[in-house]
N, C-alpha and C positions, 0 to 999 in steps of 0.2 A: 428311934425304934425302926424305920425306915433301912435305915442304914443296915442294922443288924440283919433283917433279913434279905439282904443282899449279903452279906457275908454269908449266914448260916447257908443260904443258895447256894456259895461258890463253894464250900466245903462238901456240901453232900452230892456233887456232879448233879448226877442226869435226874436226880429225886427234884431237882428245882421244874423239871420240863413240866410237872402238874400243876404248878404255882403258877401258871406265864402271866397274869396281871406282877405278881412283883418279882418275876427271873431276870436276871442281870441279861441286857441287850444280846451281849454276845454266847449264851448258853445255844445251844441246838436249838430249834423250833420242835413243838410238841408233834406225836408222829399223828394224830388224829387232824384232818382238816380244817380248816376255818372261813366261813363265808362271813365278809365284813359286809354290812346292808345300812347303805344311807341315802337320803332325801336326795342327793346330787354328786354327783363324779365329775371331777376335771379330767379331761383328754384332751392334754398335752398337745399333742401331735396336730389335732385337728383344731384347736383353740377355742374349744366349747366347751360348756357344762351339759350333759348328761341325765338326765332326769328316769327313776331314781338313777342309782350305783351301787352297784354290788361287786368286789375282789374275792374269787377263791384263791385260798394260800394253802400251800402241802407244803410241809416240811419249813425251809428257807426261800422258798421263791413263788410267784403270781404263776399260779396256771390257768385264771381268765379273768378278764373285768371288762365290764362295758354295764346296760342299765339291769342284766340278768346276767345270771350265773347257773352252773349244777351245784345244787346242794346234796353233796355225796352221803350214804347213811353214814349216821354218827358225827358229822359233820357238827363243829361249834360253829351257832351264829351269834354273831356281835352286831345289834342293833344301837346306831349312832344317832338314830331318828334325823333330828332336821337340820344336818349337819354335810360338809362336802368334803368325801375322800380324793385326796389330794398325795401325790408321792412323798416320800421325805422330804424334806427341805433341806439345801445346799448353800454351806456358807463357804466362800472359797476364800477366805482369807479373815484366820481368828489367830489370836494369840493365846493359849492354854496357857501359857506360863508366865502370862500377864495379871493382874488385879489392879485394882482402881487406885491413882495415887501412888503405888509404887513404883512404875518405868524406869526411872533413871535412875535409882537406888539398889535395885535388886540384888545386881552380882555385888553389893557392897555390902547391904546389910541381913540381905538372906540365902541362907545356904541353897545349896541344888537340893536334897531332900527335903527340904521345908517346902520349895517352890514345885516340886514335884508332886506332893500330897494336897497342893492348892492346883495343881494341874487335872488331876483326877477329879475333882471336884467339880471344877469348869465342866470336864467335859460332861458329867450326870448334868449337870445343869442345862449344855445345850443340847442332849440332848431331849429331855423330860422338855424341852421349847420345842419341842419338832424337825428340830437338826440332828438327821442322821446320817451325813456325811460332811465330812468339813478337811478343809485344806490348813495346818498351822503352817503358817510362816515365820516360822523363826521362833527360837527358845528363848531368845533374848540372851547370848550370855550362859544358859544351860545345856550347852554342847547336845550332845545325844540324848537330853535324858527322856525326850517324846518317845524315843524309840521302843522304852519303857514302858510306857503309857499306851501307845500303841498295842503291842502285842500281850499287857494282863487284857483290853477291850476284846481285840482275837480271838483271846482265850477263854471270853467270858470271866473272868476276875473280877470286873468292872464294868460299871455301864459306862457307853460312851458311844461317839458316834463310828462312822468307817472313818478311818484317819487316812491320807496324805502327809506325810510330814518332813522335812528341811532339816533337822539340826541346827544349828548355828544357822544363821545367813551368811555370806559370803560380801565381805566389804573390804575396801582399800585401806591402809595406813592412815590415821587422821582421818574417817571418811564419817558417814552419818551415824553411824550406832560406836563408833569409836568414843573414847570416854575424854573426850578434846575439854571439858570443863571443869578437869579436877584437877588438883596440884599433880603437874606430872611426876614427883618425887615419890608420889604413892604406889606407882606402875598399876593404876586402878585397870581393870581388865575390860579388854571390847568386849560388847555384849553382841559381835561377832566374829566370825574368822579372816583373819588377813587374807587377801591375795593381789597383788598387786602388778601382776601381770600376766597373759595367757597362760605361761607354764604354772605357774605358782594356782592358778584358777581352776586347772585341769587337778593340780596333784589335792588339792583342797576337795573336789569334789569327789574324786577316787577315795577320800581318808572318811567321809562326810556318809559318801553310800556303803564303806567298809563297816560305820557304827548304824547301819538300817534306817540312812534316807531313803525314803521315794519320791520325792522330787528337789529339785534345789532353789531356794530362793539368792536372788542378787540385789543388792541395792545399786540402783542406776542412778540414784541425784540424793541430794541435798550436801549445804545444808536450804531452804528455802525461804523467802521474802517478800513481802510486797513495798514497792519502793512508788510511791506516789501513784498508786493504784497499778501499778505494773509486779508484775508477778516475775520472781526471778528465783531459780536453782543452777546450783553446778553440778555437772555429769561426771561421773565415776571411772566408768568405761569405756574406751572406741568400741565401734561398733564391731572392730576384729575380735579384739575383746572378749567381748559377750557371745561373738560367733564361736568362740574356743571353747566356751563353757553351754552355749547349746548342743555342738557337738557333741562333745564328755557325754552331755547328757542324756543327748538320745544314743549312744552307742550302749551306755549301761538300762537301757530303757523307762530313762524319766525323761521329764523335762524341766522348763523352767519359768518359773514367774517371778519378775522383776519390781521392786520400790522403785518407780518412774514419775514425778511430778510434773516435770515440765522439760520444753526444748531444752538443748539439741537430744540431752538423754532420752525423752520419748523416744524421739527419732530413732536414733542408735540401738533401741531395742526393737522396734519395728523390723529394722531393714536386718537385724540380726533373726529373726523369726524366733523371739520369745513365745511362748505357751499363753500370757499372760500381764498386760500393762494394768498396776497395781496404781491407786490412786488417780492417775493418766489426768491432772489436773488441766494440764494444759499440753494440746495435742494441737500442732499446725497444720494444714490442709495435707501437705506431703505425707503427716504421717498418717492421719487419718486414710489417706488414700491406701496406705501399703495396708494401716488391721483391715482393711474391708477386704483387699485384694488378698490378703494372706489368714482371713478370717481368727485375727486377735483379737479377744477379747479384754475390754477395759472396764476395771474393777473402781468403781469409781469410790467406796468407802465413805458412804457422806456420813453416817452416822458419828463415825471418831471425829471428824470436821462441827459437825454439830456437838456434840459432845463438849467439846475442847472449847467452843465458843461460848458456850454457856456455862462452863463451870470455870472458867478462868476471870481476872479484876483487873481493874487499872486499864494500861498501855495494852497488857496481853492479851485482854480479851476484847479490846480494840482489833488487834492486829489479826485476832482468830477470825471475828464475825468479817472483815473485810476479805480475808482471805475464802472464807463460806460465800459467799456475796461474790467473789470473782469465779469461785467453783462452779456455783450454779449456773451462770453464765457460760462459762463455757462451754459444763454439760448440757443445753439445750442446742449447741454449736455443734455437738458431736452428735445428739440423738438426730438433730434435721440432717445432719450429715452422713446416716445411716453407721455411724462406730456399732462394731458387734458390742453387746454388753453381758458382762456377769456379775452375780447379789454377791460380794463380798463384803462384810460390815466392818473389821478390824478391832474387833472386839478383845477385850482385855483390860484395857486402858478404863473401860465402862462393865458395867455387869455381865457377865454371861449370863446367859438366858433371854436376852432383854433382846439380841442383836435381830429380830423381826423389825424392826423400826429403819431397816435400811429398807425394806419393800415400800413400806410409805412413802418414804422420802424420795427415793425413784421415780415414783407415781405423782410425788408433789413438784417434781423438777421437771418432768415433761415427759413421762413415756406411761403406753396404759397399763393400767394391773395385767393384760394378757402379753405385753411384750415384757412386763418384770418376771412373770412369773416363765414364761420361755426362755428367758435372757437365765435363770437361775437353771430350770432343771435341765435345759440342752445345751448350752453352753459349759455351765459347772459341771456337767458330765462329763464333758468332753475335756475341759481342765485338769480334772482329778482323774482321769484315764479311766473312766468306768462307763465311759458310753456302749451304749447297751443294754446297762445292768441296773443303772439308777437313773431315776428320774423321769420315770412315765408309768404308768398304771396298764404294763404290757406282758401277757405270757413270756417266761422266760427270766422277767428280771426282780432283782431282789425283792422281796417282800420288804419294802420300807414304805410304811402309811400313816399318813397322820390325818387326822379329823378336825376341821375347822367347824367355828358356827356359819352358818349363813353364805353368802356364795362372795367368792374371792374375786370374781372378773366386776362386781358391784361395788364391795368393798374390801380392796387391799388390807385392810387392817386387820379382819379375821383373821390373819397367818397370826398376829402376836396375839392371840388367844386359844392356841389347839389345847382341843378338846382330850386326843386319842393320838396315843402314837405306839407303832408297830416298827419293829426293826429286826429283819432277817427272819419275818415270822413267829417272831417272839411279842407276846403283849406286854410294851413297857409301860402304859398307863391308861386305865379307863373307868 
């Protein structure tokens, strides 16, 4: 029933702006004001909670929050009671066009429309979790078809969060999302796109932002190992390479973020000034030194790593937890080694909606709920090119609020329980 009135919404335009508990994310925001009033507000910036909190919102964007506000006449107030307004939440690295159990099957046994009406899905899903912006990295295999999904969200068609999105990822001949495991007589298809040297990387990106990419993902390693407790990947790219494909990228005004697990590829992505080291399992002192100096951020994704460990038997799920068990280990290497970090979960492979469970794990690995929770909305802002605009509870930027129980700098785990979520001014759920 739910659904339907999200439809019946997008049919009648602007008649949905009276409904904003169930108007699809991206419809207008309603033109009457709204004062959001709860027990506590996170301020970002200063790394406190706030007592209470109150956000006025006009239109699509914050025009004041701190512990008062003006309640304009005719103004809606939304009481959250003993609850803390906290900004959207940022996941910088999901897969929309992923589901659990299917990954390495996909472009074999399901069409691009199938995986595309499971893509739309997802993203209601994260965002009704309080993710209202998100970075996909890669289609898996479904070319452009985010770019789809992207702009019905724009347009209010559908709920979903602000999108980022890749197309295809960009990968070598035989390289990690290449289909090296099938009878080659099938010509089964990569579930990315060739490039296998600068020029080829350049013209790839130019074809990639011609079907409505805004930024480009690269796979920089695999496939990867752990060989008597040593952790081993092979690198994809020189580091000219990947210089040829940052360039592209910032010349058409994106950038890029890299599948990096381990040496030398870290490295080669660092010293190329990637946007963003994806997984960044194992980082050497070198490169460590250049994300700080060149402030990269590393997406560490524990939850697919946990994920994987626990749902896999036998040898495999051997070889997962050891590989988890060398992860965390090095991320306490990179946290005392000050590595900038950003919340990306790698969500797909596991449920949508669920991908809060990377804040925990962050906070269980060694850094505190107020460096995850800054490491997500200032960083992840700054990844997905919206700094400014998302990710603090600041006149001027978007009205994306979600409403946790209880206070977030106490217990991390409130974010996988929001209460209240707001996006562009619009009430997607309360």
């Amino acid at each position: 029933m739910k659904r339907c009135g999200w439809l019946v919404m997008a049919m009648v335009g602007g008649c949905a702006v009276a409904l904003a508990p169930e108007a699809p994310a991206g419809l207008k925001a309603q033109a009457r004001p709204i004062v959001l009033h709860a027990a506590r507000l996170l301020d970002v910036s200063a790394g406190k909670i706030v007592s209470p909190g109150e956000v006025l919102v006009e239109d699509e964007r914050i025009v004041a929050a701190g512990t008062s506000v003006e309640h304009p006449a005719g103004a809606e107030v939304i009481d959250l009671g003993d609850s803390t307004l906290m900004p959207g939440l940022i996941d910088a690295h999901v897969h929309l066009f992923l589901h659990p159990g299917a990954e390495d099957l996909q472009t074999v046994v399901e069409s691009v429309p199938q995986r595309t009406i499971l893509a739309t899905l997802a993203a209601e899903a994260d965002l009704m979790a309080g993710f209202t912006a998100e970075r996909d990295m890669g289609t898996e295999g479904a070319g452009s078809a985010d770019t789809a999904v992207m702009l019905a969200i724009d347009e209010g068609l559908i709920p979903g969060p602000r999108l980022r999105i890749s197309g295809n990822a960009v990968d070598i001949l035989g390289g990690h999302e290449d289909a090296i495991h099938f009878n080659p007589a099938q010509h089964v298809l990569s579930n990315a796109d060739y490039a296998n040297n600068a020029d080829e990387i350049v013209a790839v990106i130019r074809e990639q932002h011609k079907q409505g990419s805004t930024f480009v993902k690269m796979y920089e390693t695999g496939p990867d190992s752990m060989v008597n407790g040593e952790f081993h990947t092979q690198y994809q790219y020189t580091e000219a390479e990947l210089k040829a494909g940052v360039d592209e990228a910032a010349r058409l005004g994106m950038n890029v973020g890299v599948h990096a697990q381990g040496e030398p590829g870290t490295l080669y992505a660092a010293e190329a000034g990637v946007a963003s080291i994806d997984h960044a399992t194992q980082l050497s002192d070198e490169t460590m030194r250049l994300m700080k100096e060149k402030h990269i951020p590393a997406v560490p994704t524990f939850t697919i790593f946990e994920y994987f460990a626990e749902h896999s038997a036998g040898a495999a799920a051997e070889r997962e937890h050891a590989m988890l068990d060398y992860k965390i280990r090095e991320f306490k290497r990179q946290v005392a080694a000050g590595v900038p970090m950003a919340v990306g979960s790698d969500v797909g492979p596991f449920p949508h909606g669920t991908q809060a469970k990377e804040f925990e794990l962050m906070v269980k690995y060694g850094m505190t709920p107020l460096a995850v929770l800054q490491a997500d909305y200032l960083n992840g802002a700054r990844i997905l090119r919206w700094a400014g605009e998302i990710g603090e509870l600041k006149a001027g930027y978007y009205a994306d609020v979600v409403g946790v129980p209880g206070n977030p700098l106490e217990d991390i785990t409130v974010v996988e329980r929001v209460v209240f979520v707001m996006k562009g001014g619009v009430v997607v759920t309360k």
